[in-house]
Gaussian input, Z-matrix of N, CA and C with variables (Angstrom, degrees):
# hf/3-21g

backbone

0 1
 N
 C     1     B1
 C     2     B2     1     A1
 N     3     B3     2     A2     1     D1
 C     4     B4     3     A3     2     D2
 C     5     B5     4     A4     3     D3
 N     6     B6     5     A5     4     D4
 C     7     B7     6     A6     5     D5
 C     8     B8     7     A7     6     D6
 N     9     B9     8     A8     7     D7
 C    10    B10     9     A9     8     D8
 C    11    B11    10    A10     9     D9
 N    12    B12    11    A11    10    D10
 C    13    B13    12    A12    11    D11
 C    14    B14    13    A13    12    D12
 N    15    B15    14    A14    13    D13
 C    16    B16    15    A15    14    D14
 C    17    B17    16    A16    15    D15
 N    18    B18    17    A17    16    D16
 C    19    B19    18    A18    17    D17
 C    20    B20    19    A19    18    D18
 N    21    B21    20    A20    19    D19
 C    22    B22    21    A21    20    D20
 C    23    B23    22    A22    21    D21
 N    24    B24    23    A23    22    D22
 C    25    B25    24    A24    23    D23
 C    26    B26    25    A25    24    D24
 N    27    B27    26    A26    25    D25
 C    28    B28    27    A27    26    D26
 C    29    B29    28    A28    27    D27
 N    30    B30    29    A29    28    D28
 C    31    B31    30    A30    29    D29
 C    32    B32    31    A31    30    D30
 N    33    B33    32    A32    31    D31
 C    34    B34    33    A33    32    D32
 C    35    B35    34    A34    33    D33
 N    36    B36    35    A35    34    D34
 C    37    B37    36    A36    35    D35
 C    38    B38    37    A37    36    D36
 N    39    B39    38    A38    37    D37
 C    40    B40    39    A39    38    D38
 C    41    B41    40    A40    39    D39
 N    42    B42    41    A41    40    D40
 C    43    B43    42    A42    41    D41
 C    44    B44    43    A43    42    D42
 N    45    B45    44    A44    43    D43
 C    46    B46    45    A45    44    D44
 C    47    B47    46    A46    45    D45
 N    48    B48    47    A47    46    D46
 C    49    B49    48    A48    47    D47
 C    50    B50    49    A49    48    D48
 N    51    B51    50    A50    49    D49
 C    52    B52    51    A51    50    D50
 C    53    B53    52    A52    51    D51
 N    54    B54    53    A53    52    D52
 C    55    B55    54    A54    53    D53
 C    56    B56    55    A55    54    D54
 N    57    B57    56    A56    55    D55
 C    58    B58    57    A57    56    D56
 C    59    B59    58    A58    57    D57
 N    60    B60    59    A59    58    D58
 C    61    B61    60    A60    59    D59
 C    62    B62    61    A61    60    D60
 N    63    B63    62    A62    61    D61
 C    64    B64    63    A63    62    D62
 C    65    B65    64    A64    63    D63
 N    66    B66    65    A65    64    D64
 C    67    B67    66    A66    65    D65
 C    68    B68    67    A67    66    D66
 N    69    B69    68    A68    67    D67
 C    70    B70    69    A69    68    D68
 C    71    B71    70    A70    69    D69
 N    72    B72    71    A71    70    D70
 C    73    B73    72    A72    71    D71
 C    74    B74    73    A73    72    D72
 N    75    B75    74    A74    73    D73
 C    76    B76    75    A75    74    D74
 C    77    B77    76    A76    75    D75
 N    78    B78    77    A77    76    D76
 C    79    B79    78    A78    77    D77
 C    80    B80    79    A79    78    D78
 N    81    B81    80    A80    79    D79
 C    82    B82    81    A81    80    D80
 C    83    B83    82    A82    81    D81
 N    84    B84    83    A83    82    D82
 C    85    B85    84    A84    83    D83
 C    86    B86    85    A85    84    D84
 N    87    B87    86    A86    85    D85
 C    88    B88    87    A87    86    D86
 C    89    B89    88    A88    87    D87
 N    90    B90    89    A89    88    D88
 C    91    B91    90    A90    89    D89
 C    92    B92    91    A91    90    D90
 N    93    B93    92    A92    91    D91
 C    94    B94    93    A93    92    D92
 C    95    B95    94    A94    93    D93
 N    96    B96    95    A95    94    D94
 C    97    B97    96    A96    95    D95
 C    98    B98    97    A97    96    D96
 N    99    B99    98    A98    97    D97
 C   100   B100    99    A99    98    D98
 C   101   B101   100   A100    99    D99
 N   102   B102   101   A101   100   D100
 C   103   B103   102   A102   101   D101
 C   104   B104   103   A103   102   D102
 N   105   B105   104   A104   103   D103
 C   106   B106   105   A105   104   D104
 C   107   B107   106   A106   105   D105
 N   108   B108   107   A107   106   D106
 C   109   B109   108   A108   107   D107
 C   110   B110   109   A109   108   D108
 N   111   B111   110   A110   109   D109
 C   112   B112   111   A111   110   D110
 C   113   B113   112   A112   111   D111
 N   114   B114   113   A113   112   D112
 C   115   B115   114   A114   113   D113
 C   116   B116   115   A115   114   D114
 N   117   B117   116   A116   115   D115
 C   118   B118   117   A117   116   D116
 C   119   B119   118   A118   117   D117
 N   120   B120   119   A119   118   D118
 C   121   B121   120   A120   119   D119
 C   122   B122   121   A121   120   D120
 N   123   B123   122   A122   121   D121
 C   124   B124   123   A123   122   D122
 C   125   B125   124   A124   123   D123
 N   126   B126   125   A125   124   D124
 C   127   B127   126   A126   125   D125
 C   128   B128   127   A127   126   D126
 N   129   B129   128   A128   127   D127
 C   130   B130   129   A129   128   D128
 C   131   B131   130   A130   129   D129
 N   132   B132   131   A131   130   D130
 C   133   B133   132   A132   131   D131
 C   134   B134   133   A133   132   D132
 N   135   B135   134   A134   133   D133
 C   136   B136   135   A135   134   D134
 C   137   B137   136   A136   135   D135
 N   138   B138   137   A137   136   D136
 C   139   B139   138   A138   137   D137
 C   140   B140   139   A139   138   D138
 N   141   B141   140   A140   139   D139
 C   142   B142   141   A141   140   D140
 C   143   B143   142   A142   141   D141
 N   144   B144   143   A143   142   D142
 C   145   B145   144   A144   143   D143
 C   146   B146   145   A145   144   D144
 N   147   B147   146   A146   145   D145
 C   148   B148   147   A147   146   D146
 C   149   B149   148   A148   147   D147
 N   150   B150   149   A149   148   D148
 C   151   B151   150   A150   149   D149
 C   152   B152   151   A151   150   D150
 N   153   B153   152   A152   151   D151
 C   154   B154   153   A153   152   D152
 C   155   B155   154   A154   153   D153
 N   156   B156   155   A155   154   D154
 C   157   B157   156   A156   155   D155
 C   158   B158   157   A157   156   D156
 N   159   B159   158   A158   157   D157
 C   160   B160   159   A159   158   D158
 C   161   B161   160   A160   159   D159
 N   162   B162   161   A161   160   D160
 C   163   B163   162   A162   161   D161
 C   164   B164   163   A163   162   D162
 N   165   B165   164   A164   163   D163
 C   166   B166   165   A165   164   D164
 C   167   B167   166   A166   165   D165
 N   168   B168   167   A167   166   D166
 C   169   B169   168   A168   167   D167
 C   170   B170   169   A169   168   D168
 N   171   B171   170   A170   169   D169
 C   172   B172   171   A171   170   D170
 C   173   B173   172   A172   171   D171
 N   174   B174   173   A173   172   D172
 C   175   B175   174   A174   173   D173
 C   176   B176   175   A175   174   D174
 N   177   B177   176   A176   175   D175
 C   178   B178   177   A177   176   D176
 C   179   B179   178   A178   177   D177
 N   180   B180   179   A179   178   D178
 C   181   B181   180   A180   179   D179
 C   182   B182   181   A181   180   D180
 N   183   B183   182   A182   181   D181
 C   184   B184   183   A183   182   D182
 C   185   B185   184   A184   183   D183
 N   186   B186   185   A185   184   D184
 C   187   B187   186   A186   185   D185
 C   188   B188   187   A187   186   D186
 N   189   B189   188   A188   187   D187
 C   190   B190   189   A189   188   D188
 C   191   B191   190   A190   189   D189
 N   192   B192   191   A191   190   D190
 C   193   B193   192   A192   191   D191
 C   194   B194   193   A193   192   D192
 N   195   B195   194   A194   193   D193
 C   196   B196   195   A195   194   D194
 C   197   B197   196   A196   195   D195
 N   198   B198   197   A197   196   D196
 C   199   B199   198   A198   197   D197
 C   200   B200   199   A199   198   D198
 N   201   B201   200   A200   199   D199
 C   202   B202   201   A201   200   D200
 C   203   B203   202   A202   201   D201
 N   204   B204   203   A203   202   D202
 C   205   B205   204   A204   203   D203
 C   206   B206   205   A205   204   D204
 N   207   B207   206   A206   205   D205
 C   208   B208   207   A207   206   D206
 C   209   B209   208   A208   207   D207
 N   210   B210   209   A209   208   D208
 C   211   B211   210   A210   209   D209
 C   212   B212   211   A211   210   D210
 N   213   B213   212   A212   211   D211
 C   214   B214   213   A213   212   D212
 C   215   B215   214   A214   213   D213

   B1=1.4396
   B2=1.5327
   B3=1.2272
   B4=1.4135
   B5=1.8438
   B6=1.8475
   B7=1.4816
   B8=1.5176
   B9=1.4588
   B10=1.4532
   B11=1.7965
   B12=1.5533
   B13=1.5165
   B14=1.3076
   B15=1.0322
   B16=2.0448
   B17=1.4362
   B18=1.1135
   B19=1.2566
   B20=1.4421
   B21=1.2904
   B22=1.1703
   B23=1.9523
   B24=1.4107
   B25=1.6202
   B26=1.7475
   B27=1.2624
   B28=1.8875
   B29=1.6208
   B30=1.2785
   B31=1.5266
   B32=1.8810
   B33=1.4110
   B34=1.7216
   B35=1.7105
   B36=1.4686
   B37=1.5091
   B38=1.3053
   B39=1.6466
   B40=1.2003
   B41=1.6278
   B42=1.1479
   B43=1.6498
   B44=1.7920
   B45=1.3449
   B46=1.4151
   B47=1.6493
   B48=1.4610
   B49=1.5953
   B50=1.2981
   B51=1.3134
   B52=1.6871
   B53=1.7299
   B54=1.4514
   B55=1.1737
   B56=1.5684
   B57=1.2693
   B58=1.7387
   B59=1.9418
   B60=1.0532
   B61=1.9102
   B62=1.9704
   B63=1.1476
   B64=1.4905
   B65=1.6123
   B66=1.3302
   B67=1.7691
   B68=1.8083
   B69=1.5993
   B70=1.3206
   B71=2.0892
   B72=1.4370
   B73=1.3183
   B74=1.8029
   B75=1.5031
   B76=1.5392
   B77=1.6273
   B78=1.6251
   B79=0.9478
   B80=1.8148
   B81=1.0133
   B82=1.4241
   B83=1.7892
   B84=1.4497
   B85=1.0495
   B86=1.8780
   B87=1.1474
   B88=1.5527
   B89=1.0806
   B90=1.6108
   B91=1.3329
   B92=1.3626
   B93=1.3618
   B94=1.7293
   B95=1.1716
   B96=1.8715
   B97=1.5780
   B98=1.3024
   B99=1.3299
   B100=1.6249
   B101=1.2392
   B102=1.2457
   B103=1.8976
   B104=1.8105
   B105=0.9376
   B106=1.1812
   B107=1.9418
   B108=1.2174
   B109=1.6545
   B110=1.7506
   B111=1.2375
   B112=1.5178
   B113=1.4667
   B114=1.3098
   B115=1.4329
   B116=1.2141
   B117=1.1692
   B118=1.5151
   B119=1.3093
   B120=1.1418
   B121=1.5980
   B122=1.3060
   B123=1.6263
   B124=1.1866
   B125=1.6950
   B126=1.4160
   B127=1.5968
   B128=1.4605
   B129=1.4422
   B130=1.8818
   B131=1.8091
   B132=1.2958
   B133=1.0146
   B134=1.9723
   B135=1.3355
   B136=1.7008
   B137=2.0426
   B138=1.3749
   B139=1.1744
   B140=1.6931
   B141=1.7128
   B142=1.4249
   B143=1.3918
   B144=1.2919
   B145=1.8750
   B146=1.3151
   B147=1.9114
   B148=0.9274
   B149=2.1474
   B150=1.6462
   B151=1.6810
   B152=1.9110
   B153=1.1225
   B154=1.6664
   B155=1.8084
   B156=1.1754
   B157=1.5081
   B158=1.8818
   B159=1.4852
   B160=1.3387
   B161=1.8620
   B162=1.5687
   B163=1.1282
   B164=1.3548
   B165=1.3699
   B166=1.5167
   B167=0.9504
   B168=1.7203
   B169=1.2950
   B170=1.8341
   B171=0.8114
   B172=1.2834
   B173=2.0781
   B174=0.9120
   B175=1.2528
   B176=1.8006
   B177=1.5511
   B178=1.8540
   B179=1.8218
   B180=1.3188
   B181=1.4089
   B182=1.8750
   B183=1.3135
   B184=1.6906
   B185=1.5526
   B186=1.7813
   B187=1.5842
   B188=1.4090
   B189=1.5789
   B190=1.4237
   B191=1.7905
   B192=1.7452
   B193=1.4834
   B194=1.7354
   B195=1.7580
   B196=1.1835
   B197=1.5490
   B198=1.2162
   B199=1.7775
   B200=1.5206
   B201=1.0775
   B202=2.2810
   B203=1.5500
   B204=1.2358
   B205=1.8889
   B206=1.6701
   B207=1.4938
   B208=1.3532
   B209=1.3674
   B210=1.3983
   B211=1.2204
   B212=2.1325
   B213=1.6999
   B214=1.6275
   B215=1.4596
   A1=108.27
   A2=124.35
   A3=146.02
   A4=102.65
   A5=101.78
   A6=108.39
   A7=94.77
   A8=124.68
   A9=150.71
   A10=93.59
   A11=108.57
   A12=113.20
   A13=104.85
   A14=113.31
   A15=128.38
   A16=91.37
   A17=138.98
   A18=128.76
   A19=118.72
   A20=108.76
   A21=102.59
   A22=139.54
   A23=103.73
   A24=110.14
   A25=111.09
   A26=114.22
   A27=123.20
   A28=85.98
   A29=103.19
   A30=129.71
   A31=101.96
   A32=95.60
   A33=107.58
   A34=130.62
   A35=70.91
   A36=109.40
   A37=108.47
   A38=105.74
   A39=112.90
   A40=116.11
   A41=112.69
   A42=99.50
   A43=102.89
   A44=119.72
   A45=90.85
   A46=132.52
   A47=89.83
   A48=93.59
   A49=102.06
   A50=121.05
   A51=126.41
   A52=101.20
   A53=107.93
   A54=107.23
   A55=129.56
   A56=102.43
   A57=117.28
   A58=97.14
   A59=105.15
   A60=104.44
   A61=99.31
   A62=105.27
   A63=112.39
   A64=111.90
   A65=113.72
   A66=115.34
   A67=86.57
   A68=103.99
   A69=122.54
   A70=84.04
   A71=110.56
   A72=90.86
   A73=111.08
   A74=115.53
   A75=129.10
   A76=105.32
   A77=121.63
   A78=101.58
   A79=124.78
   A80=114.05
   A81=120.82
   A82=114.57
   A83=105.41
   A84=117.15
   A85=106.87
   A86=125.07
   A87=122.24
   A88=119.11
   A89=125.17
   A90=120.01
   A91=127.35
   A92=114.48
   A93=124.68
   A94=100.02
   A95=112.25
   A96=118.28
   A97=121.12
   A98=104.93
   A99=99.50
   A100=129.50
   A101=102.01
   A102=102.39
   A103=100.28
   A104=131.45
   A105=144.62
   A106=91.61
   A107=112.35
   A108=147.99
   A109=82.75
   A110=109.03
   A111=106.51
   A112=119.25
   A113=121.40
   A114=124.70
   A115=123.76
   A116=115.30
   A117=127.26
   A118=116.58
   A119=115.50
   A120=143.52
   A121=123.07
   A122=131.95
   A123=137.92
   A124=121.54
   A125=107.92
   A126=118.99
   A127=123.18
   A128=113.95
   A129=105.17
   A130=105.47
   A131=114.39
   A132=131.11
   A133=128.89
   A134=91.35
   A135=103.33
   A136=98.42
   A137=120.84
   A138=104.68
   A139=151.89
   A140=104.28
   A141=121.60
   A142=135.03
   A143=80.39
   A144=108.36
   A145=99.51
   A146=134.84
   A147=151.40
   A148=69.52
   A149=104.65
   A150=117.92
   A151=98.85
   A152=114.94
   A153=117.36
   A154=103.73
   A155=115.62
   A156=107.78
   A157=88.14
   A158=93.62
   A159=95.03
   A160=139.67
   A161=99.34
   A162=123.70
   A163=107.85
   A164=123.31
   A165=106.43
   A166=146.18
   A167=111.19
   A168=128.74
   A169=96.48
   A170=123.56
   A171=116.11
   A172=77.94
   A173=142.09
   A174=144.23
   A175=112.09
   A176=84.14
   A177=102.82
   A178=105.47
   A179=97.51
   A180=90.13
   A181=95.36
   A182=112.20
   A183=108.45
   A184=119.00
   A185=104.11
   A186=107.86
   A187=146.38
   A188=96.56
   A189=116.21
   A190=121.09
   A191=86.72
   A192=111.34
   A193=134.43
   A194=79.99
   A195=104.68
   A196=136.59
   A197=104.19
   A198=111.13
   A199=105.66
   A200=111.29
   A201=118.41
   A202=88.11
   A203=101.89
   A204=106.52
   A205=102.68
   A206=112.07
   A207=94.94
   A208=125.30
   A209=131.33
   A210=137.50
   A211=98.27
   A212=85.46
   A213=91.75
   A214=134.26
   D1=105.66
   D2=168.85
   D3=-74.32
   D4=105.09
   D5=-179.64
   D6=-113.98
   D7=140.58
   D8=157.01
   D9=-49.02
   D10=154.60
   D11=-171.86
   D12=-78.63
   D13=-13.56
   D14=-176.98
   D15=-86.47
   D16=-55.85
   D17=179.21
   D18=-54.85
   D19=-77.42
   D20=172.47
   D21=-44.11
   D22=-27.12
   D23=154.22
   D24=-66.24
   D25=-19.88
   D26=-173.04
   D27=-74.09
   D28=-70.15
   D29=175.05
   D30=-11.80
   D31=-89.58
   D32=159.24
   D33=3.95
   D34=-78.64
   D35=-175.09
   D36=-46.83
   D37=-58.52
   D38=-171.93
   D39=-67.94
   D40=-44.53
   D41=179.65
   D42=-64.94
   D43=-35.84
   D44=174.61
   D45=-53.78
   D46=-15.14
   D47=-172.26
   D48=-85.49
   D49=-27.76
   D50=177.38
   D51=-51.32
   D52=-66.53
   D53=-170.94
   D54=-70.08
   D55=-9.04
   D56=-176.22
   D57=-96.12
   D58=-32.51
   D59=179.59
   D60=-38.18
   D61=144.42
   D62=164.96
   D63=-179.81
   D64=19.32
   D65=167.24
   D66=-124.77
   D67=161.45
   D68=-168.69
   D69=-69.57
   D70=-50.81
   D71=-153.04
   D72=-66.47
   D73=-15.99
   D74=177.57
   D75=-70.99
   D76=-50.07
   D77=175.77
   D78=-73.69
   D79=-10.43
   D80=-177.79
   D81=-70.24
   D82=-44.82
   D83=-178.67
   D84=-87.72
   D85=-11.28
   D86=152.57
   D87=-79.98
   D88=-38.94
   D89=160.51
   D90=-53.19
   D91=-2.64
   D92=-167.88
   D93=-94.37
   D94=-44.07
   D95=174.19
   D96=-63.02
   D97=-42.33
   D98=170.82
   D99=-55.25
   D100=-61.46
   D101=171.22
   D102=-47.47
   D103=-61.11
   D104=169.84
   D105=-8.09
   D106=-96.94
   D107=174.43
   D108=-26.45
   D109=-86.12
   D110=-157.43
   D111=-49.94
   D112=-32.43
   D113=156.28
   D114=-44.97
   D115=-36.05
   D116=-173.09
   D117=-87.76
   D118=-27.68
   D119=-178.36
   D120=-128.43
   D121=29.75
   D122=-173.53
   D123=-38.48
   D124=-29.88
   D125=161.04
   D126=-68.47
   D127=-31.41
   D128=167.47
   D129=-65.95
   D130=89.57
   D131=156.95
   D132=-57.37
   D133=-33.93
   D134=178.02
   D135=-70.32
   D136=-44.07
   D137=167.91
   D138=-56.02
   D139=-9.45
   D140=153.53
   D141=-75.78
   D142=19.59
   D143=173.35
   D144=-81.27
   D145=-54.76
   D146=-51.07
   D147=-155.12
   D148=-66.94
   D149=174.37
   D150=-41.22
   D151=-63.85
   D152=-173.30
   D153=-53.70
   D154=-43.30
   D155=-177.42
   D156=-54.05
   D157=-90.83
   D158=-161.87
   D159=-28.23
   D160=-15.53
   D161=168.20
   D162=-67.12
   D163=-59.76
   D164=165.25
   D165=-78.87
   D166=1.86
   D167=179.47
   D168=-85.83
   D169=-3.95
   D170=-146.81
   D171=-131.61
   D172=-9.83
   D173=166.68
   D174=-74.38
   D175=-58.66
   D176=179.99
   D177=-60.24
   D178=-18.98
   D179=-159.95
   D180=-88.24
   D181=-65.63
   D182=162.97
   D183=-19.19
   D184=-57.74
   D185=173.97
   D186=-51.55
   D187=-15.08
   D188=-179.92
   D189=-123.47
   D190=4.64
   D191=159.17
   D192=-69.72
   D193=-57.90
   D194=161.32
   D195=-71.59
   D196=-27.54
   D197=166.19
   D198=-83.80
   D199=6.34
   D200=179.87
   D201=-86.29
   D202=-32.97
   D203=-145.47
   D204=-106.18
   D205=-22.61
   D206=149.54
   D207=-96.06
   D208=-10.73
   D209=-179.01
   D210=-52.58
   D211=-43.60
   D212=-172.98
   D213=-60.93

C-alpha cells in the first residue's frame, strides 16, 4: 500500500486518536474516522486492529458510566 506523506501523517494521527478515544462520544466519532479511512483504503489491513481497540475502549467506557450512575 503506497500512502501520500499527508496520508500517512492522517494515518498517524489517526491511530493516535484510536488509542487516546475513552468517552462514548470520542470513541464514536473515531470510529466514524475509521470506517471513514478503511473505505478509502480497504487494503490497510493493520488498521482493523484499530475497530477491536475501540470496542473495548468503548466497553470500559459504558462500565465506568454505569458504576458513576449507580454510585449516584
Amino acid at each position: 500500500m503506497e500512502l501520500t506523506e499527508t496520508q500517512e501523517e492522517y494515518r498517524e494521527w489517526l491511530i493516535d486518536l484510536v488509542l487516546s478515544a475513552n468517552t462514548i462520544p470520542e470513541i464514536a466519532a473515531t470510529r466514524e474516522m475509521l470506517q471513514q479511512w478503511m473505505e478509502a483504503h480497504p487494503d490497510d489491513l493493520g488498521m482493523m486492529d484499530g475497530f477491536d481497540h475501540l470496542a473495548m475502549s468503548q466497553t470500559i467506557a459504558l462500565s465506568h458510566a454505569e458504576g458513576e450512575k449507580q454510585a449516584a
